[in-house]
C-alpha positions in Angstrom: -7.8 -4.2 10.1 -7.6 -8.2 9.6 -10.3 -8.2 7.2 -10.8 -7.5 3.4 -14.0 -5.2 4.2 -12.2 -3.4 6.5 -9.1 -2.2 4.0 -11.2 -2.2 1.0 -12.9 0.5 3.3 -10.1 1.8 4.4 -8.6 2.7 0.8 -11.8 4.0 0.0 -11.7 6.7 2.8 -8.4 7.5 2.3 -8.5 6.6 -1.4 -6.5 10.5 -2.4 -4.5 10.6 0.6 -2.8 7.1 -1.0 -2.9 7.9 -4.3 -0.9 11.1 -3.8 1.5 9.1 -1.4 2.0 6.5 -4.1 2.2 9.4 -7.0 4.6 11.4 -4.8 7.1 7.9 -3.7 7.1 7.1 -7.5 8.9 9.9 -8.9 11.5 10.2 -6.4 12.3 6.0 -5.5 10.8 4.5 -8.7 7.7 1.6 -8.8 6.8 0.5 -5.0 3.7 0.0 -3.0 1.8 1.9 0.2 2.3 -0.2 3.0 -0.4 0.2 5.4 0.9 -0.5 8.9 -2.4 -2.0 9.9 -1.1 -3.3 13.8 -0.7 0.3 14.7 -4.3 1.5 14.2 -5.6 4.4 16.4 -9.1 3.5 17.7 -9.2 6.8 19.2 -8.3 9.0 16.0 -9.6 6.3 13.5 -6.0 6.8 11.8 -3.7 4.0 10.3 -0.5 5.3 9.5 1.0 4.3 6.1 4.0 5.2 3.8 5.4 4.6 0.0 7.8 1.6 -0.1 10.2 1.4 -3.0 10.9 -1.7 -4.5 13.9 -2.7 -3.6 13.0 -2.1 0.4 9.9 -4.4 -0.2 11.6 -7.3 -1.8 13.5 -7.4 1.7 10.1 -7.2 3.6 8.5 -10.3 1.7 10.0 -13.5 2.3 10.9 -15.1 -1.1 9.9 -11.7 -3.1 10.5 -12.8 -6.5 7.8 -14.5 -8.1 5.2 -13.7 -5.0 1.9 -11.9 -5.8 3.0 -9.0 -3.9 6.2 -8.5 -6.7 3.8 -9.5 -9.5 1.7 -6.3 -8.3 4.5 -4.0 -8.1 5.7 -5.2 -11.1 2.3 -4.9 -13.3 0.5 -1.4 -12.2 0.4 1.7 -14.2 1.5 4.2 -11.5 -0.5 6.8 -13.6 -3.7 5.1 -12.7 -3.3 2.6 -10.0 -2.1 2.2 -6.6 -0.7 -0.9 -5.3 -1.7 -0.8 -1.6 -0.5 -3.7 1.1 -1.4 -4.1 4.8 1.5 -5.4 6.7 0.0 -7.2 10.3 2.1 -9.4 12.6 0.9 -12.7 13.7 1.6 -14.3 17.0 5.1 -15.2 16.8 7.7 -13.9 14.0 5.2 -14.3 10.8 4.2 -11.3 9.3 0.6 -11.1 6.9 0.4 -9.1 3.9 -2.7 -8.3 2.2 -2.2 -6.5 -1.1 -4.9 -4.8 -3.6 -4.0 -3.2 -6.8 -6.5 -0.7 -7.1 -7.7 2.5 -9.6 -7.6 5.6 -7.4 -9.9 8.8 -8.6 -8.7 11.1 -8.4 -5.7 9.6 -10.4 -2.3 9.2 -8.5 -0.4 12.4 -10.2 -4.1 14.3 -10.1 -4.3 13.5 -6.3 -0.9 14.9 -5.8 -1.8 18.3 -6.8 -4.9 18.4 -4.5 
């Protein structure tokens, strides 16, 4: 998943799934983001696997964290409406890409969590 249409698609399938992940990592670690591990996508089962991050273990995932767009996102959303969603993808060598979207889920994050 290298490209926006693809993620933005992506969120929308899975749209609840990630807003009760997010709903679920924010009460017990506190503000953090759904980091999509987009490398490890299942052709077979159509299936990305992703996971709430806290925070504090993002800042040490993004180079120079403070003052990037991905901590400005963290940062901003209202975790009772919005879902800050980032695909993590290896390039060649050591660089990693992050995509991030800050999006409105419905159902909302804590409704999604009781579905």
């Amino acid at each position: 998943m290298q490209t926006r249409d693809s993620q933005l698609k992506f969120i929308r399938i899975n749209g609840v799934r990630i807003a009760a992940c997010a709903w679920s990592g924010y009460k017990s670690k506190g503000r953090g983001l759904v980091c999509v591990l987009s490398d490890l996508h299942n052709e077979v089962l159509q299936q990305v696997p992703f996971d709430f991050m806290p925070e504090v273990d993002a800042s040490k995932l993004v180079d120079q964290w403070y003052g990037s767009k991905e901590a400005r996102m963290t940062a901003g959303y209202d975790p009772r409406k919005e879902v800050v969603v980032c695909f993590v993808r290896q390039a060649t060598g050591d660089r990693t890409y992050f995509d991030c979207y800050k999006v409105q889920t419905k159902p909302t994050p804590p409704d999604a969590d009781e579905e």
